[in-house]
N, C-alpha and C positions, 0 to 999 in steps of 0.2 A: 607333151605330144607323145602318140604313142601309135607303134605296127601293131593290131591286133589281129587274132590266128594265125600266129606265126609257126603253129604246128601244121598247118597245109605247108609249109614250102619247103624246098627242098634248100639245102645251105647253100647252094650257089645264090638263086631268086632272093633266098634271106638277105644276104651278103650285100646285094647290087641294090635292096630298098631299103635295106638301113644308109648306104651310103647315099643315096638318092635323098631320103629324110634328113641328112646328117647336114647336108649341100646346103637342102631348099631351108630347113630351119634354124640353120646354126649350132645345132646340138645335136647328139642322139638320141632318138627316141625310144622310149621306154618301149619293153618288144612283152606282147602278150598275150595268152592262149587261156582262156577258160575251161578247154578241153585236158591242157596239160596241168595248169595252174601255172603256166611260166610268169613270171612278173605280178603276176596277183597280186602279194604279199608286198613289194616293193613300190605298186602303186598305191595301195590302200594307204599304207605308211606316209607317203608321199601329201596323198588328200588330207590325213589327219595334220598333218606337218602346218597344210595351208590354210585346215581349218582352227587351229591352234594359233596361227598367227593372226588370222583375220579376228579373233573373238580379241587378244590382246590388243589391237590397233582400236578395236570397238570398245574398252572398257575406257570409263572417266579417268582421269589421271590423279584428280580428287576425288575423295569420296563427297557427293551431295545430301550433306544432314538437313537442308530447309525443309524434306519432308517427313524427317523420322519426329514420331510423337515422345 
């Protein structure tokens, strides 16, 4: 989950919708600005994390020779 353009708000507004997200989802959410590049870097990170685990969930756990010649 994630606040993005968090470079329009001012640190009060920032403050009162991170804890608003914090409430409704259980967590913090990732806070991010494109303009600034705030969180960029820690989300990217994050996706490759998930795509890194989804590719291991996906691999055989044996390898299958029935079709190697």
């Amino acid at each position: 989950m994630a606040l993005s353009q968090v470079d329009t708000l001012d640190p009060d507004a920032r403050k009162k919708k991170v804890a608003s997200l914090k409430r409704a989802a259980g967590r913090a959410p990732i806070l991010l600005s494109a303009a600034t590049r705030e969180g960029v870097e820690e989300t990217l990170r994050a996706l490759m994390a998930e795509v890194q685990a989804s590719r291991a969930e996906a691999e055989p756990a044996e390898a299958d020779d029935r079709w190697v010649k």
